[in-house]
N, C-alpha and C positions, 0 to 999 in steps of 0.2 A: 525575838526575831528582828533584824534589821531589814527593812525594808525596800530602801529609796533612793537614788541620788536625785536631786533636782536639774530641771535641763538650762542650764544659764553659760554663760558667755566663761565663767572659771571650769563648769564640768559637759565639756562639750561630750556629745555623743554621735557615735558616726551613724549616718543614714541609710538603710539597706530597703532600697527598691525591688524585691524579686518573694515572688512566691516560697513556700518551703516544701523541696518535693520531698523530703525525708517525713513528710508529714502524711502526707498520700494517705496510708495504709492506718491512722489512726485514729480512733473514735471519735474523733471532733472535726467543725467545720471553721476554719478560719477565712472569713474574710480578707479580699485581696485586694489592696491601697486605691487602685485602682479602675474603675473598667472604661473598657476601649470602646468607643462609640463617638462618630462622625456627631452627633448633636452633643454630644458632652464634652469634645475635645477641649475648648475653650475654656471650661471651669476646672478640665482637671488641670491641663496647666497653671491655672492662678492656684488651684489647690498644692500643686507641686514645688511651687513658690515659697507660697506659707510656709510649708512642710520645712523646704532647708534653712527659710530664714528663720525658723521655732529650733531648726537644728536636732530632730526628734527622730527617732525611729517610731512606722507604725507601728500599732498592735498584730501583731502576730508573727512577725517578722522573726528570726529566731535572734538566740544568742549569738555572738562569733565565738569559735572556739579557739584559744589563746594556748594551749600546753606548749611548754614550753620545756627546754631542761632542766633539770632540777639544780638549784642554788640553796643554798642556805640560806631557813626559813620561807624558803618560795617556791613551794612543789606542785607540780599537778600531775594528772592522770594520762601517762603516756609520755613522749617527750616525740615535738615537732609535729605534734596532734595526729603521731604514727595509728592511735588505736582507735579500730573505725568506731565503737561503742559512744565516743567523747562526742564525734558530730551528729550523732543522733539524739546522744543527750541534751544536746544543744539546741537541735530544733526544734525539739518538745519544749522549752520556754519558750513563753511569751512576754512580750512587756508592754503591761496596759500604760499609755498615757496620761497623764492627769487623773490620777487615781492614785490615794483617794481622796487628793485636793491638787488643784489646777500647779502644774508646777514637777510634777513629781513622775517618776519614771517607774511602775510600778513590774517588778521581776515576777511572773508568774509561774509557778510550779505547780500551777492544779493541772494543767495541759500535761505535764510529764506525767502525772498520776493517770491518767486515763490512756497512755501510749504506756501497754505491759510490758513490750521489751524493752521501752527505752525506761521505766520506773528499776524492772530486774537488773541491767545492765549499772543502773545509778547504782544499788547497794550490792552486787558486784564488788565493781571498781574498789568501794569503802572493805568490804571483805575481805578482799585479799591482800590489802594492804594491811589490815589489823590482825588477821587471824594465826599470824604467828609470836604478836607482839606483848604476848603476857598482861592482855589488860583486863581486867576482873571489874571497870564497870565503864558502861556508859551513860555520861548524862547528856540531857536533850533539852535545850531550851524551848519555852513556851511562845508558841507555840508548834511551828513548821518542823522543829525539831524532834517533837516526838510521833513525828510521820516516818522520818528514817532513822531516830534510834532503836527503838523495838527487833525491828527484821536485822542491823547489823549487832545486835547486843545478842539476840538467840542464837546468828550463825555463827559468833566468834566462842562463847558461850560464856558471855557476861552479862552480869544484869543492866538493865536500863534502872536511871534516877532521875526522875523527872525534876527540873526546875522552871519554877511557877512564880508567875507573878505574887503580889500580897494576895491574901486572906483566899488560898484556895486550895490549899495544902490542910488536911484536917487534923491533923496531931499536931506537934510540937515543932519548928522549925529554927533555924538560923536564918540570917538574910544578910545580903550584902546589897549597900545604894549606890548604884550608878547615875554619872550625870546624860542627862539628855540635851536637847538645842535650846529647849527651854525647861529649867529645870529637873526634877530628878525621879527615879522609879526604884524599885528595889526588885532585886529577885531572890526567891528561899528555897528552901530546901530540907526534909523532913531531917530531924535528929535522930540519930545512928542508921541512918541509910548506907552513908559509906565507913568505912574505918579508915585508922591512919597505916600507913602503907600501902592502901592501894592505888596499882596502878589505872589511868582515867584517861577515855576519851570525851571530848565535848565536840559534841555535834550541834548544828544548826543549819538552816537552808541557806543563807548567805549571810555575807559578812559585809555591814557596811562601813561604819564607823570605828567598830569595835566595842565598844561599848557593854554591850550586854557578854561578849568573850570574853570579857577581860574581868568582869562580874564575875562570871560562872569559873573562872579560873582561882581568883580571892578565895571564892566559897570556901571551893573544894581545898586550894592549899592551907586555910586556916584550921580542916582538921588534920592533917597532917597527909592531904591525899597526893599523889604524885602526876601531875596532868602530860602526858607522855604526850599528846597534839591536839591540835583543835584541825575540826573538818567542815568544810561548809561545801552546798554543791555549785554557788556561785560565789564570787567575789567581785565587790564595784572599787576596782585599781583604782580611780582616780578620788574616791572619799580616805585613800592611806589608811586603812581601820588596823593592814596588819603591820603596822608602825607603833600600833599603840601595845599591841603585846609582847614588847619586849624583845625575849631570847624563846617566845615559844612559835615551837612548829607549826605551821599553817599549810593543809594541804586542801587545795580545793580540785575539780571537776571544771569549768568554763569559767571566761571573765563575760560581764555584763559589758556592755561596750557601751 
């Protein structure tokens, strides 16, 4: 899983001041940036301050939802954010600040795990998009990945392959090393999990860099497997991750702003 982008003066991030009412009706409580009160006026404005000149969005504030129409290798779910599903899926993320070190924009999807309709709605969207597409496996990177491979590998009726970091896979594996910002990680994958000819989706929760897509892409192409798209439910535009893969299809769900 990629995680992150950092909030700096190269990867600005737009700041959204307003509660989320698509939220109302779901099993969590989100804190809201601010409260209104004659003796705290004074500190929330310098807090307000702070806020645009850190250039941050708070925590809980949702995603913006970005669909747009589909271009080659640049698709998302709906086009002109026609499909109301995508805005609800949107305000079920959260993005904790400086977590989980000062600096960093953290994309939260445990909030969309506890909003039912906006979690069924998420592997939906992936559903119906796959479930006519002849693909016989999905693999899921480690780890947010194998939260929504399972439910869209059983409806489309393909198996899930899990890919795992080193030494966690208990039989026999292959790996491929990916580089990181400071050196390097691998990720594996069990031997004869998949065969060559099959077709393959790669799943993961967002895509930052690329990085670890571009890993699980190698993998799979080096035993002869065919990676029909990679799906993430977010995407951070401004880290270009889907620059780094090439000529493969990239469909995501919302951009992280």
């Amino acid at each position: 899983m990629e995680i992150m982008h950092k909030a700096s003066s190269s990867l600005s991030c737009k700041i959204s001041f307003f509660p989320s009412p698509d939220n109302i009706d779901s099993p969590r409580t989100l804190a809201t940036p601010f409260r209104h009160s004659s003796a705290s006026s004074n500190s929330q404005l310098q807090q307000l301050q702070l806020n645009r000149s850190k250039n941050y969005r708070p925590a809980g504030s949702p995603l913006r939802c970005t669909a747009s129409d589909s271009v080659k290798r640049q698709e998302m779910a709906g086009k002109d954010g026609q499909d109301p599903r995508i805005q609800k899926i949107s305000s079920a993320i959260r993005v904790i600040p400086d977590f989980p070190k000062p600096g960093i924009m953290f994309q939260d999807i445990t909030t969309l795990l506890l909003d039912t309709k906006a979690f069924r709605d998420t592997i939906d969207l992936f559903v119906e998009r796959y479930k006519d597409r002849d693909i016989s496996v999905v693999a899921g990177i480690e780890a947010r990945g194998f939260i929504f491979g399972p439910p869209i590998a059983l409806a489309i009726g393909a198996k899930f392959v899990p890919m795992r970091k080193p030494n966690k896979l208990p039989g026999e594996v292959i790996s491929e090393e990916y580089s990181l910002e400071y050196g390097t990680d691998k990720m594996e994958m069990h031997v004869g999990a998949v065969e060559a000819g099959e077709r393959a989706l790669i799943i993961d929760d967002l895509i930052a860099t690329g990085g670890t897509l571009c890993a699980a892409i190698r993998l799979l192409e080096r035993v002869g497997v065919h990676v029909v798209e990679c799906a993430c439910v977010i995407e951070l535009p401004e880290l270009k991750g889907r620059e780094r893969l090439g000529d493969k299809p990239l469909f995501v769900l919302v951009n992280g702003a």
